[in-house]
C-alpha positions as CSV (number, residue, x, y, z in Angstrom):
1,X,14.0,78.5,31.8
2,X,11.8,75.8,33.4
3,X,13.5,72.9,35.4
4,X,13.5,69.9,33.0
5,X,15.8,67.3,35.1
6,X,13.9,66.6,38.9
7,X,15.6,63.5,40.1
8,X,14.5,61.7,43.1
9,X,16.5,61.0,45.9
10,X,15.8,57.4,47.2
11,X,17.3,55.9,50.5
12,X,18.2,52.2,50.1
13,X,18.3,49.9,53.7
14,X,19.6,46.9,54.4
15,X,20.8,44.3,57.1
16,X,23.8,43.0,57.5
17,X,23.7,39.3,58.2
18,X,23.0,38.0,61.8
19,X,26.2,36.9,63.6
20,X,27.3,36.3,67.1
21,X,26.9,39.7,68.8
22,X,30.9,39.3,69.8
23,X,32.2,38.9,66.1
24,X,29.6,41.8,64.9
25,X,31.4,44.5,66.0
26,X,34.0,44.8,63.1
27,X,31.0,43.2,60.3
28,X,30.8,46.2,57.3
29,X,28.1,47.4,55.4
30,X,28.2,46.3,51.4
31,X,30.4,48.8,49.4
32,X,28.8,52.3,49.1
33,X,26.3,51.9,51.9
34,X,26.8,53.5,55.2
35,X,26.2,51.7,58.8
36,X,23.6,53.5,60.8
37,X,24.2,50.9,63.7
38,X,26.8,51.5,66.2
39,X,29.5,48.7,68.6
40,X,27.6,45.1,68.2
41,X,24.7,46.2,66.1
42,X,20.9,45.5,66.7
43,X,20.5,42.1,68.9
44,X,17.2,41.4,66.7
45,X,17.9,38.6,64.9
46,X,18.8,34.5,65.6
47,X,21.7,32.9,63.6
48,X,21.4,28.9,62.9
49,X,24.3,26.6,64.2
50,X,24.7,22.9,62.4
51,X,25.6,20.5,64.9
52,X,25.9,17.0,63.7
53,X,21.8,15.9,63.3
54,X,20.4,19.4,64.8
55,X,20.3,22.5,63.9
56,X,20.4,24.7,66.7
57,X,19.2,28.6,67.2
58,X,21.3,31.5,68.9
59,X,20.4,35.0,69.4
60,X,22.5,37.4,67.2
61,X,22.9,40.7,66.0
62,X,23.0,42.6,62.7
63,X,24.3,45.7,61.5
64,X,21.5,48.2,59.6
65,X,23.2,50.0,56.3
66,X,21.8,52.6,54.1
67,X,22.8,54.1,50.8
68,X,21.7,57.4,49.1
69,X,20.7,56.8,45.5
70,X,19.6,59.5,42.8
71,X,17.5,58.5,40.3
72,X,16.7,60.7,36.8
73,X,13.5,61.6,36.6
74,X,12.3,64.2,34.7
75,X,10.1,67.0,36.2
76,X,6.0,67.3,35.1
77,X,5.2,68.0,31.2
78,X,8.6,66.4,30.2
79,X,9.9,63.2,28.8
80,X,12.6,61.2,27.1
81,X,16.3,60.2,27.8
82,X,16.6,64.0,27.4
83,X,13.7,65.5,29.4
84,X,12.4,67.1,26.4
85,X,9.3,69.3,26.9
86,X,6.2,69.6,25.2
């Protein structure tokens, strides 16, 4: 019996989005993804600040997420919502 199903394992990332360092600590990752950053985050990223006519520039940090996604695939020589072979 030949393996019909051979689903992929894909690994989603993503950024959380820049803060002050100080109020990143307790920032969490979307639903289902996991943080891979630890305490403040990543300081490598600059959060904007409106103030009156200017917009000013601060140095911030961001938290880096990932999720684990499988997705169907069938294996060589089969096809079809199934994975029907030849």
């Amino acid at each position: 019996q030949m393996k019909k199903q051979c689903d992929q394992k894909l690994l989603i990332r993503m950024k959380t989005e820049c803060v002050p360092c100080s109020l990143n600590l307790k920032t969490p990752c979307p639903a289902g993804y996991t943080k891979t950053t630890n305490g403040t985050g990543i300081p490598d990223c600059r959060y904007y600040l409106e103030i009156k006519t200017h917009l000013l520039s601060f140095p911030g940090c961001r938290h880096h997420c990932m999720k684990e996604f499988e997705q169907p695939e069938c294996c060589q020589g089969h096809w079809g919502p199934d994975c029907m072979g030849k």
